[in-house]
Biopython code that builds the backbone (N, CA, C, O; Angstrom):
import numpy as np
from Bio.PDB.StructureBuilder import StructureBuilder

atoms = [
    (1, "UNK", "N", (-0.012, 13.676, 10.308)),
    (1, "UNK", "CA", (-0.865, 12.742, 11.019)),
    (1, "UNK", "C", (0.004, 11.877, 11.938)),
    (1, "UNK", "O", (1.074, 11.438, 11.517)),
    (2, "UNK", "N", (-0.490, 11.581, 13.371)),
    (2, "UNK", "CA", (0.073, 10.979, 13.706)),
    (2, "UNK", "C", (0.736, 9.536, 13.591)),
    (2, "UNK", "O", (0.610, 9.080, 12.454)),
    (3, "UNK", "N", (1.508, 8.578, 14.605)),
    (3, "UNK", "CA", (1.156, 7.009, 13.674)),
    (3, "UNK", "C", (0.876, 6.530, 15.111)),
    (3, "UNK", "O", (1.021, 7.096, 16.195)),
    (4, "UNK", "N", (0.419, 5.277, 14.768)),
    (4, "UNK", "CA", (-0.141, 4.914, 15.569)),
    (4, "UNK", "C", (0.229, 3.276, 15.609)),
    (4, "UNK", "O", (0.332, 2.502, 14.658)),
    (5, "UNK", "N", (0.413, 2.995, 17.206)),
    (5, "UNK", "CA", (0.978, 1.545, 17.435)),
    (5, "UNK", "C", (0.490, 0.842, 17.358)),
    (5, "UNK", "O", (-0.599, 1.047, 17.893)),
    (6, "UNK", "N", (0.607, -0.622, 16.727)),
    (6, "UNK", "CA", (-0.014, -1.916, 16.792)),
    (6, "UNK", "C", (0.803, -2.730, 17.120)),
    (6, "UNK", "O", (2.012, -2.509, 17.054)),
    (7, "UNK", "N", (0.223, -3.968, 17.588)),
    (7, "UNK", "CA", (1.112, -5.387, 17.891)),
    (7, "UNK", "C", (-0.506, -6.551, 17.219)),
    (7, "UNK", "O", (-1.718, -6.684, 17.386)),
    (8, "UNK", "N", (0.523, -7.051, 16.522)),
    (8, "UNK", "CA", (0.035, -7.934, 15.670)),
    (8, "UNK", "C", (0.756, -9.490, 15.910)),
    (8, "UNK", "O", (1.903, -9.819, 15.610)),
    (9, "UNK", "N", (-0.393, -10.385, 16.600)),
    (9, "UNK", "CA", (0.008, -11.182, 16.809)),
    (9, "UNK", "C", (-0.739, -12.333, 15.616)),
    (9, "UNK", "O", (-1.728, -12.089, 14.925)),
    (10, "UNK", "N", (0.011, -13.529, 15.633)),
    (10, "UNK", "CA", (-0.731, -14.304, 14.523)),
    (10, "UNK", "C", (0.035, -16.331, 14.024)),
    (10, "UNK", "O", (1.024, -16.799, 13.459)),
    (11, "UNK", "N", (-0.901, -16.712, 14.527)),
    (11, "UNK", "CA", (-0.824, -18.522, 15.102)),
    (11, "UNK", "C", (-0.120, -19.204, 12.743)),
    (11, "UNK", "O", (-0.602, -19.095, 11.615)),
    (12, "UNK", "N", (0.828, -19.649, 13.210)),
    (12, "UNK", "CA", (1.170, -20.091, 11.959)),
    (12, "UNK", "C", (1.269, -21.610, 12.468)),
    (12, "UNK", "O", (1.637, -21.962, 13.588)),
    (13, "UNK", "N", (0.757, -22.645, 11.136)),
    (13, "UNK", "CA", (-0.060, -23.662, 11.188)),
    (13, "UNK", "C", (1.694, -24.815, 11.887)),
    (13, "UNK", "O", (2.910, -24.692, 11.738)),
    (14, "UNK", "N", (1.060, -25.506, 12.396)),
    (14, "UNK", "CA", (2.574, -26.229, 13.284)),
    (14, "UNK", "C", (3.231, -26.916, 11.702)),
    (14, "UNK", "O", (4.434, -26.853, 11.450)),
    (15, "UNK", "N", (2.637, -27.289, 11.141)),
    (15, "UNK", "CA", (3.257, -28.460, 10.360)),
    (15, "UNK", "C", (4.356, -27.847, 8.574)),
    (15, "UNK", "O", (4.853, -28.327, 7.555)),
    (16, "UNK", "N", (4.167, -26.569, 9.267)),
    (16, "UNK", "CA", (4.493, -25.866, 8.061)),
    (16, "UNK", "C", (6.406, -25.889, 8.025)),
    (16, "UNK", "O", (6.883, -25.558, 9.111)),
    (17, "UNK", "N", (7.161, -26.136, 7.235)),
    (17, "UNK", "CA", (8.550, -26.563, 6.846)),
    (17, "UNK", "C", (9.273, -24.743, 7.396)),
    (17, "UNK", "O", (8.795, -23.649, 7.097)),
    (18, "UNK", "N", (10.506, -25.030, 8.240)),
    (18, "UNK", "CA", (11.052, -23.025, 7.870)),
    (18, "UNK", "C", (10.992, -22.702, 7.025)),
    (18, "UNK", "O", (10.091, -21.866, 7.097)),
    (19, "UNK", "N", (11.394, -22.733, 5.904)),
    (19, "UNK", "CA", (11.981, -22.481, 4.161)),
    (19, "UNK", "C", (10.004, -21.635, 3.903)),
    (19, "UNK", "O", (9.590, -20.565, 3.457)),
    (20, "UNK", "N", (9.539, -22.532, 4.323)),
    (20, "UNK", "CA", (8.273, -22.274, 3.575)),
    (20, "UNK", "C", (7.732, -21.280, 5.229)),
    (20, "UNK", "O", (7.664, -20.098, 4.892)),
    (21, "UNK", "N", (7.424, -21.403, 6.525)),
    (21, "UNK", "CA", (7.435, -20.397, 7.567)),
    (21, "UNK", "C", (8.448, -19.105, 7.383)),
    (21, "UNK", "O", (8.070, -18.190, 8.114)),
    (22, "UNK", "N", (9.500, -18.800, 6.702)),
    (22, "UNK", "CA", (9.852, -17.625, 6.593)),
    (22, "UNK", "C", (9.670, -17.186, 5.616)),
    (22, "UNK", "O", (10.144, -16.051, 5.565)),
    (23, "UNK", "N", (8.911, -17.675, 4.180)),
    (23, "UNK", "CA", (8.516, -17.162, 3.327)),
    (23, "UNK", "C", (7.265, -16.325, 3.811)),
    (23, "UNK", "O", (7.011, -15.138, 3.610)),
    (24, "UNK", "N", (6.585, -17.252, 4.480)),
    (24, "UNK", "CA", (5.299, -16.253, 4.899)),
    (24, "UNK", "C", (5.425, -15.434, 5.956)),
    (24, "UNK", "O", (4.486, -14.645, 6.055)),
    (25, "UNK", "N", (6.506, -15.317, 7.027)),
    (25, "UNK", "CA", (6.397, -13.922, 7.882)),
    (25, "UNK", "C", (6.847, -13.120, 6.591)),
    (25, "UNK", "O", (6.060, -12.194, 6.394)),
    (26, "UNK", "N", (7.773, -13.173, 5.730)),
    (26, "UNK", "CA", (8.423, -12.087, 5.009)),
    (26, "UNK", "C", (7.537, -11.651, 4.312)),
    (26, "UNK", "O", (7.661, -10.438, 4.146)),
    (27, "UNK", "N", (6.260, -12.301, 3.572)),
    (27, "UNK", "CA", (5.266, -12.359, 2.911)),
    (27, "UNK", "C", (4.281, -11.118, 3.649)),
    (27, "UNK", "O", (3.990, -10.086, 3.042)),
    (28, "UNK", "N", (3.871, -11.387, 4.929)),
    (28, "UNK", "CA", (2.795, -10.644, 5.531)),
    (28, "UNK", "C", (3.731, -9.064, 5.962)),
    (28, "UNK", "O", (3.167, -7.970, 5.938)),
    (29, "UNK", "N", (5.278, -9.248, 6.354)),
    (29, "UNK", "CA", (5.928, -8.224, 6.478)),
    (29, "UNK", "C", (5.821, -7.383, 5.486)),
    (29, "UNK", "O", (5.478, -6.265, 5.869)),
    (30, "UNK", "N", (6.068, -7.534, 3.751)),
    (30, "UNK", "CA", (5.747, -7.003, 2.993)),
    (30, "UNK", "C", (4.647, -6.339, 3.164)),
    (30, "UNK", "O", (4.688, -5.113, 3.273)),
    (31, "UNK", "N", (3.700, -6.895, 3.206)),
    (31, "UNK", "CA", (1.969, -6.486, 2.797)),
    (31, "UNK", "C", (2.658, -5.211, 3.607)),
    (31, "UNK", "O", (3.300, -4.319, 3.053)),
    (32, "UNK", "N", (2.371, -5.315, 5.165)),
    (32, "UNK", "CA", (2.352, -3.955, 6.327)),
    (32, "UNK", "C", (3.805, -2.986, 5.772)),
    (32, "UNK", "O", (4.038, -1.797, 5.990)),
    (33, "UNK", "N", (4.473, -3.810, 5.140)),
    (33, "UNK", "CA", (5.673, -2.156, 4.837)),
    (33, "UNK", "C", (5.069, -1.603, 3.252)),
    (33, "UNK", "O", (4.901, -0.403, 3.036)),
    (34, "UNK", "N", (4.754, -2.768, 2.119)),
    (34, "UNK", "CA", (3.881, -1.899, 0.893)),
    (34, "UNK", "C", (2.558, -1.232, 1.395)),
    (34, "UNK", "O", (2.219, -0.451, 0.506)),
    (35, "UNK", "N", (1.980, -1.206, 2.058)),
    (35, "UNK", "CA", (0.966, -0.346, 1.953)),
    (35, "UNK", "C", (1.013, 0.829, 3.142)),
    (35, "UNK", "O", (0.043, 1.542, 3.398)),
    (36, "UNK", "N", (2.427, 0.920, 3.891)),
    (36, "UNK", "CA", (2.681, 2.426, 4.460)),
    (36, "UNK", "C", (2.918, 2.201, 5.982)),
    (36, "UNK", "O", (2.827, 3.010, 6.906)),
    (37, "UNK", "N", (3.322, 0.586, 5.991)),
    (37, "UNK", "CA", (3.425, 0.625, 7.893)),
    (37, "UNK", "C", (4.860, 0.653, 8.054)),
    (37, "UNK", "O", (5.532, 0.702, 7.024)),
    (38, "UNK", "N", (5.344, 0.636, 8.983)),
    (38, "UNK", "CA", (6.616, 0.579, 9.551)),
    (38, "UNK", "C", (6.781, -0.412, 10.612)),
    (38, "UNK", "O", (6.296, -0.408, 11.743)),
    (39, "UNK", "N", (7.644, -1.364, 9.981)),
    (39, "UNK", "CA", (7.386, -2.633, 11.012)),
    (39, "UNK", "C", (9.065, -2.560, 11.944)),
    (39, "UNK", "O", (10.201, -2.755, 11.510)),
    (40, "UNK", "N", (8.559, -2.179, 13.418)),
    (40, "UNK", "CA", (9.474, -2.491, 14.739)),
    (40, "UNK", "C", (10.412, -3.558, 14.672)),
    (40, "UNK", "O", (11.623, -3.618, 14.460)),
    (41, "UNK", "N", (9.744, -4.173, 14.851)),
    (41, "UNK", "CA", (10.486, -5.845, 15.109)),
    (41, "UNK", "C", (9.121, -6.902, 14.157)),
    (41, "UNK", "O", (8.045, -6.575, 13.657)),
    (42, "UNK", "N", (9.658, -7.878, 14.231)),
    (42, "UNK", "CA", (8.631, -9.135, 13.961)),
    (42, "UNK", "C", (9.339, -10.481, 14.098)),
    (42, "UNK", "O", (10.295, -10.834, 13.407)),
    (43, "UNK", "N", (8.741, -11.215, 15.100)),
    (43, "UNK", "CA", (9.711, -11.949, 15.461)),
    (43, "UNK", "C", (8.772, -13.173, 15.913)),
    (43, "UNK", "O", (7.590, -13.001, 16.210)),
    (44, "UNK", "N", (9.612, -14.825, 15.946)),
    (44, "UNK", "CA", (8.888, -15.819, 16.857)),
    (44, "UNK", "C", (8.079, -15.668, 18.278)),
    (44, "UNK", "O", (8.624, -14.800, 18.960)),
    (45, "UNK", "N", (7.503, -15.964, 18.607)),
    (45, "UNK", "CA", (6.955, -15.978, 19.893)),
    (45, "UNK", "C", (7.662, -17.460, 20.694)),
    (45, "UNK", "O", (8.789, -17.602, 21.169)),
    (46, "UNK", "N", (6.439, -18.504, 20.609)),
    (46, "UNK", "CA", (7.736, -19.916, 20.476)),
    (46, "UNK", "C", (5.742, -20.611, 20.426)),
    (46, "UNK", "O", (4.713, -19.942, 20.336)),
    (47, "UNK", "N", (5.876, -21.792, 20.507)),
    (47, "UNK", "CA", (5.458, -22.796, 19.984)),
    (47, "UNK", "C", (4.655, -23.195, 21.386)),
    (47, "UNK", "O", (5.226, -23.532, 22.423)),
    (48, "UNK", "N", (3.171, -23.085, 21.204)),
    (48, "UNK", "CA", (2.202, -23.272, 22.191)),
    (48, "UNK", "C", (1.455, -24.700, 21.784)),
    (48, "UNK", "O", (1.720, -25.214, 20.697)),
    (49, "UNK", "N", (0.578, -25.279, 22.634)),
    (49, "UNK", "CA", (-0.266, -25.988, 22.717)),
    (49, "UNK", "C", (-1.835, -25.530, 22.650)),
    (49, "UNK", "O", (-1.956, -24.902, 23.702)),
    (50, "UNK", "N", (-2.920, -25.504, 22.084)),
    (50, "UNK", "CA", (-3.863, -24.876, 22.029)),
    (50, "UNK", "C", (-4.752, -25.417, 23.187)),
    (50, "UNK", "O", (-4.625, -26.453, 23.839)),
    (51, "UNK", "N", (-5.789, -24.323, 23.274)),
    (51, "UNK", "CA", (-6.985, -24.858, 24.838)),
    (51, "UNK", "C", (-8.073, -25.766, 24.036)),
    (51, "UNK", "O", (-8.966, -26.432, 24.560)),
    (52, "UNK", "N", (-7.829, -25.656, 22.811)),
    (52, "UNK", "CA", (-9.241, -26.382, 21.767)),
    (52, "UNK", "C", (-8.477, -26.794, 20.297)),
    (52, "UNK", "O", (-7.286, -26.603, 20.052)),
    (53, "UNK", "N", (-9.515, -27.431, 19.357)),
    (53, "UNK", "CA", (-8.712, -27.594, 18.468)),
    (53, "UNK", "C", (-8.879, -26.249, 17.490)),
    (53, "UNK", "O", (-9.858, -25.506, 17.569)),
    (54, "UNK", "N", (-7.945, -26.079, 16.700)),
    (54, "UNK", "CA", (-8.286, -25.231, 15.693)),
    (54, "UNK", "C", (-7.666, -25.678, 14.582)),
    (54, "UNK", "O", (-6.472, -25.979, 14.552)),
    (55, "UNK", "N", (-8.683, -25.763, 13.323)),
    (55, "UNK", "CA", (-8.586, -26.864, 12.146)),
    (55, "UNK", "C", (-7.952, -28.044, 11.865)),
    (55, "UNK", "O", (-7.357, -28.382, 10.842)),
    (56, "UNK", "N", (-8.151, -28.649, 12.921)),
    (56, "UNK", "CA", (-7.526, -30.181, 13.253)),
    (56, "UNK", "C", (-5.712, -29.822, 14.078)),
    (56, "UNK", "O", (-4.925, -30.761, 13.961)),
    (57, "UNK", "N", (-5.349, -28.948, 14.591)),
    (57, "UNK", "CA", (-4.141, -28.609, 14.817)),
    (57, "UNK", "C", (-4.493, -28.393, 16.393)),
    (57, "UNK", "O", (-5.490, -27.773, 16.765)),
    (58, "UNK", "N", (-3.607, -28.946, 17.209)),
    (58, "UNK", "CA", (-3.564, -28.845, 18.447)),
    (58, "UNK", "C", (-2.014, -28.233, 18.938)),
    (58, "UNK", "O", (-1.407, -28.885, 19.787)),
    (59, "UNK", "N", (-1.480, -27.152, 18.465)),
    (59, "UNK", "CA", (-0.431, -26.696, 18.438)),
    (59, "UNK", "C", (-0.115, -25.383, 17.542)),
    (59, "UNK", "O", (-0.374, -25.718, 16.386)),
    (60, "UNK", "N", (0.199, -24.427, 17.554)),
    (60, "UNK", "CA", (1.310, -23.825, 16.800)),
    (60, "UNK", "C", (2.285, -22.846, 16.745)),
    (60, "UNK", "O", (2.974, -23.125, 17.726)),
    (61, "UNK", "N", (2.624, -22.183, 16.386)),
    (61, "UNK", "CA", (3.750, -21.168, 16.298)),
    (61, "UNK", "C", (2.834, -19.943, 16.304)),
    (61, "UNK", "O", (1.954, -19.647, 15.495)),
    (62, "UNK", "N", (3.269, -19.257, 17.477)),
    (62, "UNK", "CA", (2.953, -17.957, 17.861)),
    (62, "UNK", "C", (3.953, -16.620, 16.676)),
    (62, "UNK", "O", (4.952, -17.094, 16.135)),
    (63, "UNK", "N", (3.779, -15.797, 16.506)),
    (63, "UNK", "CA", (4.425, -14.792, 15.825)),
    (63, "UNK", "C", (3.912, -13.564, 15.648)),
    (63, "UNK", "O", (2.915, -13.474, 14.931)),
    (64, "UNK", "N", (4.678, -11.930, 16.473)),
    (64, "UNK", "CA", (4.682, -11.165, 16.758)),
    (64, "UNK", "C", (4.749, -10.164, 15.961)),
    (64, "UNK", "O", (5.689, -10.394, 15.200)),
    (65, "UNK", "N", (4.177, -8.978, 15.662)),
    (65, "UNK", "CA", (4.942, -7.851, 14.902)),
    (65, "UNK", "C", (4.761, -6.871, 15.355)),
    (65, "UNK", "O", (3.566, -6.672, 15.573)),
    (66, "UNK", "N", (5.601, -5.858, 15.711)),
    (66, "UNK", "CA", (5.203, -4.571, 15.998)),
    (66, "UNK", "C", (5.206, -3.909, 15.573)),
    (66, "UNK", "O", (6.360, -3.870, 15.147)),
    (67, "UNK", "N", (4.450, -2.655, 15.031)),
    (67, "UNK", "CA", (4.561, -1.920, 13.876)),
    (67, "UNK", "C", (4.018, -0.561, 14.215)),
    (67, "UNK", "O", (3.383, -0.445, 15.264)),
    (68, "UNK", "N", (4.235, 0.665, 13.292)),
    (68, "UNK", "CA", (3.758, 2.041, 13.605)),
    (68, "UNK", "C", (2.735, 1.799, 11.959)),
    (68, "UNK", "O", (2.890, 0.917, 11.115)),
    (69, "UNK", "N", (2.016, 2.610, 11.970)),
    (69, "UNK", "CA", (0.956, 3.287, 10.808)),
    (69, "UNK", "C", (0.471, 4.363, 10.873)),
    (69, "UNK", "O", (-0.261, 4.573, 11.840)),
    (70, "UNK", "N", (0.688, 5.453, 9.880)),
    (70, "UNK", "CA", (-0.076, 6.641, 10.176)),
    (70, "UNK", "C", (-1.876, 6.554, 9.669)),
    (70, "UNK", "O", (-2.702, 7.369, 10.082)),
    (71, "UNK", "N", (-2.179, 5.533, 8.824)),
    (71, "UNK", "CA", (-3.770, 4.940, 8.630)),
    (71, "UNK", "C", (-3.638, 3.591, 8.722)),
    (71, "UNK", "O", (-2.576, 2.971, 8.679)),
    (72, "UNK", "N", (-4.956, 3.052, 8.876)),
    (72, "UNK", "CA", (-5.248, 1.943, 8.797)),
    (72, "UNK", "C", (-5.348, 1.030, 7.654)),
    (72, "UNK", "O", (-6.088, 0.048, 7.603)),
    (73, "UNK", "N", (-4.608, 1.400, 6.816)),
    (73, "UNK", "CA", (-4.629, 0.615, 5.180)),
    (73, "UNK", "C", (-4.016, -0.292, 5.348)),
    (73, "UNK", "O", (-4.292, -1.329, 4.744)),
    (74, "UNK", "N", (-3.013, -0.226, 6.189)),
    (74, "UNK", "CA", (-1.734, -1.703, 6.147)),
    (74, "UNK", "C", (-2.617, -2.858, 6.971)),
    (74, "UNK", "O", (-2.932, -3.997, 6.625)),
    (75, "UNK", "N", (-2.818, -2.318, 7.865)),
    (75, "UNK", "CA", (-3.777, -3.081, 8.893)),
    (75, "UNK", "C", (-4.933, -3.775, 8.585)),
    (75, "UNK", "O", (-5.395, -4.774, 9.135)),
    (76, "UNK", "N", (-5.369, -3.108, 7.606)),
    (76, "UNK", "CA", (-7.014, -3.663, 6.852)),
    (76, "UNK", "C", (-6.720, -4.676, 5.956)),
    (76, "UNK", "O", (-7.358, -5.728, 5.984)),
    (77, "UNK", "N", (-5.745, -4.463, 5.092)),
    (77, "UNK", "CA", (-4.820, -5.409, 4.119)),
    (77, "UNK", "C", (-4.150, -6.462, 4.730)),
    (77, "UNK", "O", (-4.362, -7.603, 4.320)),
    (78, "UNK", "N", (-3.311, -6.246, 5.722)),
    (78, "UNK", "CA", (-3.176, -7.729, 6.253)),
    (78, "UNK", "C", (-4.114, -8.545, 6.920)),
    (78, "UNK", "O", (-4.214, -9.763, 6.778)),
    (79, "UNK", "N", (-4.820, -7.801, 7.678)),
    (79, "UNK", "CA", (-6.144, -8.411, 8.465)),
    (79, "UNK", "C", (-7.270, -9.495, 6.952)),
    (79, "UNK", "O", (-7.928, -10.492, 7.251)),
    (80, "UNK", "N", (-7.219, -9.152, 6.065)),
    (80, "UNK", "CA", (-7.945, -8.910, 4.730)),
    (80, "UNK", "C", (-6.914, -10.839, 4.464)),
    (80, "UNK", "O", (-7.242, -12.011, 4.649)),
    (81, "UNK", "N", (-5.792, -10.210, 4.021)),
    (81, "UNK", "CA", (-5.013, -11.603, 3.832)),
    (81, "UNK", "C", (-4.990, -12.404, 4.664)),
    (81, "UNK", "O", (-4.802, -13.469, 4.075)),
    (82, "UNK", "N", (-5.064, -12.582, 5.708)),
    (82, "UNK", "CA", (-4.473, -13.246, 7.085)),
    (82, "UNK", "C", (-5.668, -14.039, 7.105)),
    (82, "UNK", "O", (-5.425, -15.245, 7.054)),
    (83, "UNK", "N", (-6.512, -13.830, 7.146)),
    (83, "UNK", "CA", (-8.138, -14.643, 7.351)),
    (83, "UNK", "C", (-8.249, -15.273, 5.980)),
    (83, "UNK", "O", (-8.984, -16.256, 6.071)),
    (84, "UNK", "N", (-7.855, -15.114, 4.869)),
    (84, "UNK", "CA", (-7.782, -15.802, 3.870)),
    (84, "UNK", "C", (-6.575, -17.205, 3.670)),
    (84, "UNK", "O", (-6.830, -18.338, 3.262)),
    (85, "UNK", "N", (-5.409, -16.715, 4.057)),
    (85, "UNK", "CA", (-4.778, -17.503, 4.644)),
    (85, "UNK", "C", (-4.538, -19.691, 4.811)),
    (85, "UNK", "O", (-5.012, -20.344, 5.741)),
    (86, "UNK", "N", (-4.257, -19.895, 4.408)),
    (86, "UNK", "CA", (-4.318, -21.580, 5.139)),
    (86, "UNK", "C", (-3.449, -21.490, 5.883)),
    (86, "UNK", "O", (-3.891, -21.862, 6.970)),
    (87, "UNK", "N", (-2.265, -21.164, 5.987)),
    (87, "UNK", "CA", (-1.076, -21.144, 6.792)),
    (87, "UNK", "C", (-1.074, -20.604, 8.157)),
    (87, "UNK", "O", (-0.204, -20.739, 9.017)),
    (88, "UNK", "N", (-2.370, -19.869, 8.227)),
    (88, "UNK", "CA", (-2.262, -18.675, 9.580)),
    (88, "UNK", "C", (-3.867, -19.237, 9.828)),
    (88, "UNK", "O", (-4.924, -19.246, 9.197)),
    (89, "UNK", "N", (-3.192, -19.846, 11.581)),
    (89, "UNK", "CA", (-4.785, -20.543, 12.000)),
    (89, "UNK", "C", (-5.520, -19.179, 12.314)),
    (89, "UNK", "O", (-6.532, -18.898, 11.672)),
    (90, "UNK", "N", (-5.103, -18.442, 13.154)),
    (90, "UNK", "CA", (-5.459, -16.840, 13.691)),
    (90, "UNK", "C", (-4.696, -15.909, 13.959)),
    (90, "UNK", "O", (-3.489, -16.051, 14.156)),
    (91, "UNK", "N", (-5.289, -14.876, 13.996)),
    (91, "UNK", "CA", (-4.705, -13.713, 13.690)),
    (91, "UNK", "C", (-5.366, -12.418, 14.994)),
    (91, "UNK", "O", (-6.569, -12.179, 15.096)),
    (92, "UNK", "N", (-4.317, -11.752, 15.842)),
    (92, "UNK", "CA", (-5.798, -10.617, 16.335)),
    (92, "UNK", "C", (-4.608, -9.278, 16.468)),
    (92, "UNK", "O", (-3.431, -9.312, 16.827)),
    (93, "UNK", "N", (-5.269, -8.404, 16.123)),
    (93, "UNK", "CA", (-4.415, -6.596, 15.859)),
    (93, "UNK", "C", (-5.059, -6.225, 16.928)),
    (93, "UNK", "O", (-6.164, -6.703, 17.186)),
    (94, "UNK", "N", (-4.199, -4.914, 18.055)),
    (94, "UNK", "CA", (-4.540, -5.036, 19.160)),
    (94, "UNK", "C", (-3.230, -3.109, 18.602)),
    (94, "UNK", "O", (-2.084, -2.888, 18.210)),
    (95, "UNK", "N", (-4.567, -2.255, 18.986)),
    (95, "UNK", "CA", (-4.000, -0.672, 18.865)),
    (95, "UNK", "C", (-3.178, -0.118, 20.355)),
    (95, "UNK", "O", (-3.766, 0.224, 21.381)),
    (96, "UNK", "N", (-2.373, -0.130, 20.245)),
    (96, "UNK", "CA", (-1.379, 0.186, 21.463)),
    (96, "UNK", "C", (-1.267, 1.395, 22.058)),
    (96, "UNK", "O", (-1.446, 2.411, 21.387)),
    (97, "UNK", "N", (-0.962, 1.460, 23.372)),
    (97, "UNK", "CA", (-1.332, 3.140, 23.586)),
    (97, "UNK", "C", (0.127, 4.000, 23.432)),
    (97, "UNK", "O", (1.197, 3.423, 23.623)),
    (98, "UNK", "N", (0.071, 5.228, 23.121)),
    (98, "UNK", "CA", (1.427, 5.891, 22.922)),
    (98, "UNK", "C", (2.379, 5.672, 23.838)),
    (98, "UNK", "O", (3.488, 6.190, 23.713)),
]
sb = StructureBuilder()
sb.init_structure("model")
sb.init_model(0)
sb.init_chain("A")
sb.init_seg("    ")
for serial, (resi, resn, name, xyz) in enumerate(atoms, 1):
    if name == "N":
        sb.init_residue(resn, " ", resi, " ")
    sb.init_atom(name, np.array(xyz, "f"), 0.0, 1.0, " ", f" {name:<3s}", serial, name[0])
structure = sb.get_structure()
């Protein structure tokens, strides 16, 4: 089967400490490599200002991942966590072309 590209982008809350921000990229990195993805890179974006508020936060940390999957299990599973989340204002998976 083939795999197939994603870029996974996803807003982490401004007020959150590093110690505790690299627990959770390593956290969501897990999820997408245990359930069969192969993650490219995953990396900062840098630190935006928002057009509105989102949950009282007018700011936060952008963060990137790029990843291959031959199904959509990794993808459904983080998408699944990510919206559950307090730490991660939003989240959007975006299928890349070959």
């Amino acid at each position: 089967m083939a795999e197939t590209k994603y870029e996974i982008t996803y807003i982490i809350r401004p007020d959150i400490d590093e110690a505790g921000k690299a627990a959770l990229v390593e956290r969501f990195d897990n999820i997408l490599k245990d359930n069969g993805a192969n993650i490219i890179d995953s990396k900062d974006w840098q630190k935006r200002k928002f057009a509105y508020v989102i949950n009282k936060y007018t700011e936060g940390t952008y963060h990137i991942v790029n990843a291959t999957a031959s199904d959509d299990k990794a993808i459904n599973e983080f998408d699944r966590l990510a919206k559950i989340s307090a730490d991660i204002l939003r989240q959007m998976i975006i299928k890349r072309e070959a």
